[in-house]
C-alpha positions as CSV (number, residue, x, y, z in Angstrom):
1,X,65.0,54.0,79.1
2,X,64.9,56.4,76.4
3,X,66.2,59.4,75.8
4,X,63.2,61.6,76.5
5,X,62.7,59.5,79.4
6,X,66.2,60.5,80.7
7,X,65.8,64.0,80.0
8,X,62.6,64.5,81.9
9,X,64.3,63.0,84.4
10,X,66.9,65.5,84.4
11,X,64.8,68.2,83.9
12,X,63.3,67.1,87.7
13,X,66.2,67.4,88.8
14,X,67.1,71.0,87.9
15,X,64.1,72.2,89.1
16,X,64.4,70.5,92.4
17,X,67.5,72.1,92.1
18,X,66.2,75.5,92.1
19,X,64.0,74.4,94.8
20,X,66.7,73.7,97.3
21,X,68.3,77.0,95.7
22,X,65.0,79.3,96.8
23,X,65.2,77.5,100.3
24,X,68.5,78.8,100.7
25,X,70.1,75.1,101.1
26,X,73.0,75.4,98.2
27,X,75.3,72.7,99.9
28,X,75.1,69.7,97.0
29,X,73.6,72.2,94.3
30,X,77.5,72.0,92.9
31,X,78.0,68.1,93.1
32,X,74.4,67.6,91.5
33,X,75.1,70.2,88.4
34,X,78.3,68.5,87.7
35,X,76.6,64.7,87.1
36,X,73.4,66.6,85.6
37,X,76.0,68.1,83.2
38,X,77.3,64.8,82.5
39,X,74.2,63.2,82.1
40,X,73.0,65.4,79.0
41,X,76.2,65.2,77.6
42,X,75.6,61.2,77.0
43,X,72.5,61.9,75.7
44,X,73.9,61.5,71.7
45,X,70.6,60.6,69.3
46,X,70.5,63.2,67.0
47,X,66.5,63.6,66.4
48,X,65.3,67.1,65.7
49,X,63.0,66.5,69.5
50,X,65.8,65.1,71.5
51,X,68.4,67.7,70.0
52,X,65.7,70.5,71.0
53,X,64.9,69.2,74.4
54,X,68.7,68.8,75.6
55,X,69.4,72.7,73.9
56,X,66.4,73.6,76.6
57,X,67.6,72.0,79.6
58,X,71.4,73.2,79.1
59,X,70.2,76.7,79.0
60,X,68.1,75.7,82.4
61,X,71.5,74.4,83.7
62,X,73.3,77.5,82.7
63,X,70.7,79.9,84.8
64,X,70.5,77.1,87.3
65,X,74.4,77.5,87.5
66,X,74.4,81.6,87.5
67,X,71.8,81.8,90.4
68,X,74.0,79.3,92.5
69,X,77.1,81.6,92.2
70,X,75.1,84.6,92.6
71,X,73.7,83.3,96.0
72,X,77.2,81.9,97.3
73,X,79.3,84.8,98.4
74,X,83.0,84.2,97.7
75,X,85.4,82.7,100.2
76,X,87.8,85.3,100.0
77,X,85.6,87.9,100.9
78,X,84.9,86.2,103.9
79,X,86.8,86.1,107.4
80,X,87.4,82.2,108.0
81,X,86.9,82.1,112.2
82,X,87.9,79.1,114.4
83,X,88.1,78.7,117.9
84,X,92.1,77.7,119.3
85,X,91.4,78.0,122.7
86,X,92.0,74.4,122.7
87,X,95.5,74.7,121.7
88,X,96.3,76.7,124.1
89,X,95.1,74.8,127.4
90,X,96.7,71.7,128.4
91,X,95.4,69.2,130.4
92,X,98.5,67.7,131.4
93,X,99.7,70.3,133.4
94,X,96.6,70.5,135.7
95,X,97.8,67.1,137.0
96,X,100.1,65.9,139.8
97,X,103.7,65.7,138.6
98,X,103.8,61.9,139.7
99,X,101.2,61.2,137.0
100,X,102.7,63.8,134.9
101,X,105.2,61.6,134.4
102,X,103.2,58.1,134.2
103,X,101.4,59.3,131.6
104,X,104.8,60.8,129.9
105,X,106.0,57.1,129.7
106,X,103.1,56.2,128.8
107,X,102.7,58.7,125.2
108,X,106.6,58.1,124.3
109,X,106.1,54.2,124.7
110,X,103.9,54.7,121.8
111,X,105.1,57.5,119.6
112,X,108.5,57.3,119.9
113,X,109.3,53.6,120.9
114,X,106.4,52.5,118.6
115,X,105.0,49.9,121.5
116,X,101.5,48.9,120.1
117,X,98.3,49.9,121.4
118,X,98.1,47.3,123.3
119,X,101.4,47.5,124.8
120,X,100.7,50.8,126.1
121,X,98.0,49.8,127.7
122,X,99.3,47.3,129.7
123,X,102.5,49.6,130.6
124,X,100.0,51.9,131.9
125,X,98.2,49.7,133.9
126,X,101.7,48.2,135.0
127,X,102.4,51.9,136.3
128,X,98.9,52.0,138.8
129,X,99.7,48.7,140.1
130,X,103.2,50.0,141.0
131,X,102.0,53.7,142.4
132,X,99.8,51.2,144.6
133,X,101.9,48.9,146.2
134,X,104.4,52.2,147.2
135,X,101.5,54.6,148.3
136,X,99.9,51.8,150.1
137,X,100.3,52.0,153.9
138,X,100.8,49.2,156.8
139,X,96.7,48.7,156.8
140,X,96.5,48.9,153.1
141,X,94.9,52.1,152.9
142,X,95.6,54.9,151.1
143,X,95.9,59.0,151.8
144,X,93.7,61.4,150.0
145,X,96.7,62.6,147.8
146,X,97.4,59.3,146.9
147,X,94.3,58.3,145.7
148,X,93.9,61.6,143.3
149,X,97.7,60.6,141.7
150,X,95.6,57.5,140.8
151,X,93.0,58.4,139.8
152,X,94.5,60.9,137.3
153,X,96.2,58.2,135.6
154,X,94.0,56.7,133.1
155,X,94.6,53.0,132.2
156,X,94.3,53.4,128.6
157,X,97.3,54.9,125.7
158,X,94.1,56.7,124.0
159,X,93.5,58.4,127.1
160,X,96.6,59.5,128.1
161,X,97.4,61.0,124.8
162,X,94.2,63.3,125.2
163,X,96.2,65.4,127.8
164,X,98.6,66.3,125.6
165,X,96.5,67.5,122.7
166,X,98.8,65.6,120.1
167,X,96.0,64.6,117.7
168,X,94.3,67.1,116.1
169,X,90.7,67.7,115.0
170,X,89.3,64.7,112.7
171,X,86.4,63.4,111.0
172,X,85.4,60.3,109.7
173,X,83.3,60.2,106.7
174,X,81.2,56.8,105.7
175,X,82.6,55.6,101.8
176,X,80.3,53.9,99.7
177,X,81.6,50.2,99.2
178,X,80.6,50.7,95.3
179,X,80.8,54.2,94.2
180,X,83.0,55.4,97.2
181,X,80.5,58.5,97.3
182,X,81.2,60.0,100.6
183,X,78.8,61.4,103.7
184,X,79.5,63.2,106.8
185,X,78.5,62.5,110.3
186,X,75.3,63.8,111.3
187,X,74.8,64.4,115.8
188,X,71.3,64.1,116.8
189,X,70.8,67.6,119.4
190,X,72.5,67.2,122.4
191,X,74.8,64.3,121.3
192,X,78.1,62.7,120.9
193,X,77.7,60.0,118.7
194,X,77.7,60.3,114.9
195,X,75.2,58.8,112.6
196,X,75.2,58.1,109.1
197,X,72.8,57.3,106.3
198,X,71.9,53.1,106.1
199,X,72.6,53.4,102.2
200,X,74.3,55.0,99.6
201,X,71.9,57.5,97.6
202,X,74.5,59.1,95.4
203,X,73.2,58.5,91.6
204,X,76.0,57.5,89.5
205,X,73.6,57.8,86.5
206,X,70.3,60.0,86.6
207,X,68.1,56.7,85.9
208,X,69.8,54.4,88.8
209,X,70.3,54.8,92.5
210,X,73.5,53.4,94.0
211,X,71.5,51.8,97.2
212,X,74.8,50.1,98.3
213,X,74.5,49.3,102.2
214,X,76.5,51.9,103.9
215,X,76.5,50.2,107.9
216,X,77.6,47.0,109.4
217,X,77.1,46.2,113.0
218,X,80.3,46.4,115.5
219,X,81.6,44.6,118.3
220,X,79.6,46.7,120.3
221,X,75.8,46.4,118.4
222,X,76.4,49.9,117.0
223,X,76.4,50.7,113.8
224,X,79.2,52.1,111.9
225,X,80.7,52.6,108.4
226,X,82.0,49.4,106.1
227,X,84.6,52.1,104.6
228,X,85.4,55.6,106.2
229,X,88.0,58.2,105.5
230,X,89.2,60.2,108.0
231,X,89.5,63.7,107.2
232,X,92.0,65.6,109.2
233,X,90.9,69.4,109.7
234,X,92.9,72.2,107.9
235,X,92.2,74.9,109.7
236,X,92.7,73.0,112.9
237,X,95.8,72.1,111.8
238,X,97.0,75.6,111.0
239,X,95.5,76.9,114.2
240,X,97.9,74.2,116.4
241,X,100.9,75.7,114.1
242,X,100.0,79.7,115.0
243,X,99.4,78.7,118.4
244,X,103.3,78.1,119.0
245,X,104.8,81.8,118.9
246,X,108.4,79.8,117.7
247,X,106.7,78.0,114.7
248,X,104.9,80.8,113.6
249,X,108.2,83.5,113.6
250,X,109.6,80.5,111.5
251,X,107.0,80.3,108.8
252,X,106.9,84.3,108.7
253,X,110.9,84.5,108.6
254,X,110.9,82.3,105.2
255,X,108.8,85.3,103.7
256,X,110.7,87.9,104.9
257,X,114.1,86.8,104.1
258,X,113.1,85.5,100.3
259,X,111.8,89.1,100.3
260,X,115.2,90.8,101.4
261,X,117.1,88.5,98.8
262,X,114.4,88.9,96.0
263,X,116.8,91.1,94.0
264,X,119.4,89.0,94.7
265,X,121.0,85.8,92.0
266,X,119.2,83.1,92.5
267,X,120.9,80.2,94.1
268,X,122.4,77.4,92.2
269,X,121.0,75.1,94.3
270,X,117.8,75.3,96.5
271,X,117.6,74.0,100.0
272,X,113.6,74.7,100.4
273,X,110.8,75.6,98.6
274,X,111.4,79.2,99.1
275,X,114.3,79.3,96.7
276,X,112.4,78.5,93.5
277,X,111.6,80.9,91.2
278,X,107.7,80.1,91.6
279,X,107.6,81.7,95.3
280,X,110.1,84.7,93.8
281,X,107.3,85.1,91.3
282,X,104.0,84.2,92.8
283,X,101.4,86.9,93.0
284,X,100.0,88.1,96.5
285,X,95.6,88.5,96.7
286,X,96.6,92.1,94.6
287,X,98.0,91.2,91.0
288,X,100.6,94.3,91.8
289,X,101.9,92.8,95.3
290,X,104.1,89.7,95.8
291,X,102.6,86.8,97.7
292,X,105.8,87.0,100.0
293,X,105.4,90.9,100.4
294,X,103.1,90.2,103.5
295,X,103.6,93.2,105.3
296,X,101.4,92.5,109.0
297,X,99.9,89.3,107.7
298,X,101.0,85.8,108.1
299,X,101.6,84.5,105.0
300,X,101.8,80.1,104.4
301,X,102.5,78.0,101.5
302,X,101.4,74.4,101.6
303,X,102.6,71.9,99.2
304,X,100.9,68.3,98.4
């Protein structure tokens, strides 16, 4: 393909960007500027035409790249809401304190015994099959209360560690085999089950669709990703923390005390990250406060 060819092809490109800017869709506008970007810049033939051409759609990509910052309002200017009503309700403690505790042996078989999956599973089941034989009377029946303690305790590890909300809010994303481009689920109205595109159409190069199959057929029929990555949720993760009242008087102590010993020498040797002269330095959102001068707020640093 020339390179004409590849900058009219380019040049599509921007203005369907500009399309899906008008329509108030914005959501890839960023990715698709960054390999439009790179594109041009491979363009190198020098020829008074081609020099010309990729001058005029730079300066198309330059507006294109103003309007998209002028239509998407800045995060910090936004309130970031979540719901954490979830972290506050626990399932566990809706049920009978015999299963209570069947489903207690069940969750620290696993996570602190490390017994597989499997394991679990059959421990669990184990546990019914016991419950059974002692609530089961002379004629082999069973009294009403009986049958709910059974019937509360599930037969499975995954379902037993549902009532105790330890796993937090995930998602899996479908990875391109070839270019490891990624997609999120999509849910059809009124449903569960996440569905993903058949094939990859990220475009590694403005000329040439990717077109890598995306599915594969499981055990089940259904289809699901060759390659996913599972995205654990952020804010998710930060509600479960401020949902503890003792966790969150820790994280806002380690602000408070670095700000009572801000004056003071710093420490020959640090025991945490709130020791180093970064923190003791690092601005707050106003250039004139400290980020650990919080006052009412909650303030968190992360590290990777």
């Amino acid at each position: 393909m020339t390179d004409l060819k590849v900058l009219d092809n380019i040049e599509l490109r921007v203005q369907r960007c500009f399309r899906l800017l008008s329509a108030g869709n914005s959501d890839n506008v960023r990715r698709e500027l960054l390999l439009l970007r790179k594109a041009v810049e491979k363009v190198k033939r020098k020829a008074e035409l081609v020099v010309a051409r990729k001058e005029s759609i730079m300066l198309e990509m330059d507006a294109l790249e103003t309007q998209f910052n002028s239509c998407k309002p800045s995060a910090r200017d936004l309130p970031v809401e979540f719901d954490t009503d979830v972290h506050y309700q626990s399932p566990v403690n809706r049920y009978d304190e015999i299963a209570q505790v069947a489903l207690f042996i069940g969750v620290m078989c696993k996570v602190v015994m490390g017994v597989s999956r499997r394991g679990c599973d059959f421990i669990m089941g184990l546990i019914s099959v016991l419950l059974f034989l002692t609530f089961r009377r002379s004629d082999g029946s069973l009294s009403s209360s009986h049958e709910n303690v059974l019937r509360q305790i599930p037969t499975t590890f995954e379902t037993a560690l549902t009532k105790f909300h330890l796993t937090g809010k995930t998602v899996a994303y479908a990875i391109c085999p070839s270019c490891h481009c990624t997609y999120g689920p999509r849910y059809a109205e009124g449903s569960t089950i996440p569905t993903y595109p058949e094939r990859c159409t990220h475009r590694p190069a403005p000329e040439a669709e990717c077109g890598q199959p995306l599915l594969e057929h499981g055990r089940d029929g259904l289809l699901r990703p060759m390659k996913t990555f599972i995205y654990h949720d952020f804010k998710d993760y930060l509600a479960g923390l401020l949902s503890r009242a003792d966790i969150e008087a820790a994280m806002d102590q380690a602000c408070d005390d670095l700000q009572d010993s801000i004056n003071s020498p710093h420490p020959a040797f640090m025991k945490n990250a709130f020791e180093a002269q970064f923190l003791r330095q690092f601005c707050g959102p106003q250039p004139s406060s400290l980020f650990i001068d919080r006052g009412e707020e909650g303030r968190y640093a992360f590290a990777l």
